[in-house]
LUMLUMMAR-694742 format. One record per residue (C-alpha): residue in one letter; x, z, y. Coordinates in steps of 0.2 Angstrom, whole numbers. Example, Ala and Ser with C-alpha at 12.3 -4.5 7.8 and 13.67 -1.06 7.14 Angstrom:
BEGIN
("A",(62,39,-22))
("S",(68,36,-5))
# end
This chain:
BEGIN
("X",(11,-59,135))
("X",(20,-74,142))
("X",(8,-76,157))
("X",(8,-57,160))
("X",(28,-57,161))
("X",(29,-70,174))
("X",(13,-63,182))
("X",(25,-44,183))
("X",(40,-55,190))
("X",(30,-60,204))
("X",(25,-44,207))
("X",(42,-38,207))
("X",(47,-52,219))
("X",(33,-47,232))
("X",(38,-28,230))
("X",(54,-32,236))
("X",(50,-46,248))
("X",(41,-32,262))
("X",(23,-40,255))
("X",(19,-26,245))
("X",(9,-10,251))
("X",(9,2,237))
("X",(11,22,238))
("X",(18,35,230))
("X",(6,37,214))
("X",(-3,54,211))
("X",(0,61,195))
("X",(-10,74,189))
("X",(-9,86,173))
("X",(-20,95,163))
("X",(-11,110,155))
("X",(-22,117,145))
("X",(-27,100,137))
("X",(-10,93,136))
("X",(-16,79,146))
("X",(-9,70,163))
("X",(-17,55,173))
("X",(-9,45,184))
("X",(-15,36,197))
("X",(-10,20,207))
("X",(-17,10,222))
("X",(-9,-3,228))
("X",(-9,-20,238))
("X",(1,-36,237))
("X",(-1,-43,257))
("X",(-11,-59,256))
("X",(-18,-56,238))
("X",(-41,-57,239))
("X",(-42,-38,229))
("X",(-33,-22,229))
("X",(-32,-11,213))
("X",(-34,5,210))
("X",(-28,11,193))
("X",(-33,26,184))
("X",(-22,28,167))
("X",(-24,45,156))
("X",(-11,51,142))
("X",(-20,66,130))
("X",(-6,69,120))
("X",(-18,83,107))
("X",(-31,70,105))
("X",(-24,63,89))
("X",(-29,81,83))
("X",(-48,76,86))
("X",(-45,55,80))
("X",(-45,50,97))
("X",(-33,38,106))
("X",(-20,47,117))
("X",(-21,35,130))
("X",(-37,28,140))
("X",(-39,20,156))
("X",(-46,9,170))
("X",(-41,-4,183))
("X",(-54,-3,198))
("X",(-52,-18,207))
("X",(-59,-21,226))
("X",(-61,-35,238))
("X",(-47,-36,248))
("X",(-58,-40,264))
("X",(-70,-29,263))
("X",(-67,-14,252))
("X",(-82,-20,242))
("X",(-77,-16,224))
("X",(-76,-34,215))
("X",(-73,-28,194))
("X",(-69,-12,185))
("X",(-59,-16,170))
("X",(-62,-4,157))
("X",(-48,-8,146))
("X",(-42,9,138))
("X",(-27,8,146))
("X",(-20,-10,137))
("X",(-18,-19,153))
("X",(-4,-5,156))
("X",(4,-5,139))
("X",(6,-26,142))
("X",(13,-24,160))
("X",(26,-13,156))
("X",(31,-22,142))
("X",(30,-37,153))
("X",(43,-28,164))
("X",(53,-22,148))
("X",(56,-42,148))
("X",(60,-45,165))
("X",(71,-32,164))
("X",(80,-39,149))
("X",(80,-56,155))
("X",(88,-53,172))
("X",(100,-40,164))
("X",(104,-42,147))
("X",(118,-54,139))
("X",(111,-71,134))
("X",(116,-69,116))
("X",(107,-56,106))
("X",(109,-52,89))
("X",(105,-33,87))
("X",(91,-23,96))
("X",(89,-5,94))
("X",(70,3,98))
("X",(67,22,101))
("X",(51,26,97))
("X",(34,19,86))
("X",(20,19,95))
("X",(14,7,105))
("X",(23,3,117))
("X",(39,3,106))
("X",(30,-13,99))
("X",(26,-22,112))
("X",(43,-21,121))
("X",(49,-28,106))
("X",(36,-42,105))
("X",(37,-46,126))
("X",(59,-46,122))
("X",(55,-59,107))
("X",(48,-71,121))
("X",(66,-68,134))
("X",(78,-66,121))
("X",(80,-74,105))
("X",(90,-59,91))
("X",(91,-58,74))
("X",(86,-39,69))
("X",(78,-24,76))
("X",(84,-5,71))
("X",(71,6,75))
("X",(70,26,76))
("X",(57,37,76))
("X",(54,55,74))
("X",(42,54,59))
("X",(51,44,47))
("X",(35,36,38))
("X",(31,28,55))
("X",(46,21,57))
("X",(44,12,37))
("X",(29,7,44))
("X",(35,-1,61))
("X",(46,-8,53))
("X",(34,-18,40))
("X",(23,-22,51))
("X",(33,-28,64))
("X",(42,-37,52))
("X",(28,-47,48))
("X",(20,-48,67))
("X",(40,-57,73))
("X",(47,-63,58))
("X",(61,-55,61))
("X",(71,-40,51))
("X",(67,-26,55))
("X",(74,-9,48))
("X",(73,9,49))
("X",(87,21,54))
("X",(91,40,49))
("X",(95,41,64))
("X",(95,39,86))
("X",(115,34,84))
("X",(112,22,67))
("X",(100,14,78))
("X",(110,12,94))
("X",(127,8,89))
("X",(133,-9,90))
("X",(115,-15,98))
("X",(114,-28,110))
("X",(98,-23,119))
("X",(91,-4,119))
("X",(74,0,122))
("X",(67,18,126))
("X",(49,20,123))
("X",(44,37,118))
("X",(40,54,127))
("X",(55,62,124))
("X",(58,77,137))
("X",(78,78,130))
("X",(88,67,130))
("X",(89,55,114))
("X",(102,41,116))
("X",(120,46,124))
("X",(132,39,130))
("X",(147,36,118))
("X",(136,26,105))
("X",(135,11,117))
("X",(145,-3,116))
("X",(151,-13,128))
("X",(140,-27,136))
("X",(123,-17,130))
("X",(107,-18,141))
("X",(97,-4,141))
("X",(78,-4,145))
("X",(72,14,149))
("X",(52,16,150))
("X",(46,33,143))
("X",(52,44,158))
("X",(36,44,172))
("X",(36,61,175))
("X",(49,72,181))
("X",(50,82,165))
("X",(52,65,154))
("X",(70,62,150))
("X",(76,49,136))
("X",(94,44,140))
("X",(108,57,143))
("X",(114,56,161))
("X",(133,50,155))
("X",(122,33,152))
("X",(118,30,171))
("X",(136,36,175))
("X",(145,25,164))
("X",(134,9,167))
("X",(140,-3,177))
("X",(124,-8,187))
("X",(107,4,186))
("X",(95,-6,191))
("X",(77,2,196))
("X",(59,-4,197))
("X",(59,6,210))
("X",(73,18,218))
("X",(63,29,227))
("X",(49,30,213))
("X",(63,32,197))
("X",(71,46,210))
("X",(58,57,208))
("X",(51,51,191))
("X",(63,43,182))
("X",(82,43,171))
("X",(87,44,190))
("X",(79,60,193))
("X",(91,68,181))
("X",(105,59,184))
("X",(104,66,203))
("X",(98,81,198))
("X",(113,86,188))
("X",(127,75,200))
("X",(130,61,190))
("X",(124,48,203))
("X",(117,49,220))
("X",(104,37,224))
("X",(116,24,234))
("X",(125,24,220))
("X",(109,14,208))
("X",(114,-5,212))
("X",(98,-11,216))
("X",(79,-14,211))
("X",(73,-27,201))
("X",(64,-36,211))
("X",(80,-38,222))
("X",(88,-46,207))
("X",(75,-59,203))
("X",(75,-65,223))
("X",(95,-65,223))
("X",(98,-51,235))
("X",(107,-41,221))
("X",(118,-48,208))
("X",(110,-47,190))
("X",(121,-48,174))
("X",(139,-56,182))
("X",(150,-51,164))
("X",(150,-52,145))
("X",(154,-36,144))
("X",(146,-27,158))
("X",(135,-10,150))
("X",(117,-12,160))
("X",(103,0,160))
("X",(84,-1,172))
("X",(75,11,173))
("X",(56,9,175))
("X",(44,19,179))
("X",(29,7,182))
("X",(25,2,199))
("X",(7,-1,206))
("X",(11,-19,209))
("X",(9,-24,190))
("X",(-8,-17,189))
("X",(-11,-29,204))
("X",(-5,-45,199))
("X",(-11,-41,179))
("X",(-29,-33,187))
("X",(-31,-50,196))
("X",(-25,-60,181))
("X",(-39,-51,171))
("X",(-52,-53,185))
("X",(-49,-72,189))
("X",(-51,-77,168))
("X",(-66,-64,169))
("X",(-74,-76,183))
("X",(-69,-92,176))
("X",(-74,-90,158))
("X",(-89,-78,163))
("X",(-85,-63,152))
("X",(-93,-47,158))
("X",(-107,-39,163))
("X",(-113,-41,180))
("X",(-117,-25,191))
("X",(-130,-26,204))
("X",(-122,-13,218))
# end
């Protein structure tokens, strides 16, 4: 997690440093199997491969025993197109770069004193946010909310054990939000879930579950009463994102989101300045931290010789 958190603050950098080529990802759905795929290319100028990352969410599967995610990272040779390794990881080099991002997010935005963090969401990567936080920010407790109350119990066991930290339930999205230091979003809401008046002042929120237009987590009010929205990326969380909505019903217009996050990690936009300051980034996963984590993968693969070698 460590190595992939820096790994996704370079990345971040090189978006936002002109060295990144990365188009507007292709999303498509499959209605009648309640399943969409997204997928990512994208380049960072200089790097030895290109990635091209397929990433699947079949949200019935769970009906048939079957994970709801699945995916691939198709990695090439930036000189001649030649592909150079397919990682077949099911989608878990996605889950740690976004969490990874949760993090750099957090520890470019959030107050340096922590004590309570609020989690939306059970699944997986509701856990792993909280696990990349643990390595930016130190806290005391995690209140976590989920729609199936049993899930949240057992969240809260387990990830007690997993961080050694407290960790407990709450009856409800407010319970779990008030007073919090650090709010994470990580579920696939299409309403919104968390609003504005339960935030205190000096809160960081970390939205991740809205990449899809119809994907909302965080009522509008949040964006609008924030003092900085930060973006992974604007034009992306415009069209994707808690942005979208936020536009979409007049809250904010786009100039009006102070920055991305790669602008704050090179120091072209201000990050965190007060105390008391309410914060929220919105990400929507960008194709530059399935490069950078893609080529992590690939390098190890070739240094430790794990794989099987394909003759093409």
């Amino acid at each position: 997690m460590e190595d992939a958190i820096e790994a996704v603050a370079d990345g971040f950098k090189a978006y936002n440093s002109g060295r990144a080529v990365v188009p507007f990802p292709v999303a498509l759905l499959v209605p009648d199997h309640s399943g969409d795929i997204h997928i990512k290319p994208g380049y960072i100028k200089g790097y030895p491969t290109y990635t091209v990352k397929i990433a699947s969410g079949f949200y019935d599967n769970a009906k048939l025993g079957l994970p709801s995610s699945h995916g691939m990272m198709l990695v090439f040779d930036s000189g001649t197109g030649w592909p150079a390794c397919i990682e077949v990881d099911r989608g878990m080099i996605t889950d740690l770069r976004t969490a990874a991002a949760g993090a750099v997010a957090a520890r470019a935005l959030a107050r340096q004193s922590v004590d309570k963090v609020a989690v939306i969401g059970t699944g997986v990567q509701a856990r792993l946010q909280i696990e990349a936080l643990s390595k930016v920010r130190k806290f005391e407790w995690v209140s976590v909310w989920g729609r199936d109350p049993s899930k949240a119990a057992l969240y809260a066991k387990e990830m007690g054990e997993s961080l050694g930290l407290k960790v407990i339930p709450a009856s409800s999205v407010k319970e779990a939000v008030t007073g919090s230091d650090v709010i994470v979003t990580a579920t696939m809401s299409t309403e919104p879930l968390v609003f504005s008046d339960w935030i205190s002042k000096g809160a960081h929120v970390t939205a991740v579950g809205s990449d899809s237009p119809e994907k909302q987590e965080l009522e509008t009010a949040v964006l609008g009463n924030a003092d900085k929205v930060v973006c992974d990326s604007v034009k992306q969380c415009a069209q994707l994102g808690e942005v979208h909505h936020a536009i979409e019903d007049g809250t904010l217009d786009e100039k009006d989101v102070h920055g991305e996050l790669g602008e704050v990690l090179l120091g072209d936009k201000s990050g965190r300045e007060r105390d008391d300051e309410i914060t929220v980034c919105d990400l929507t996963g960008i194709a530059v931290q399935d490069v950078v984590t893609s080529q992590l993968v690939y390098e190890r693969a070739i240094k430790r010789n794990i794989g099987s070698f394909i003759r093409v």
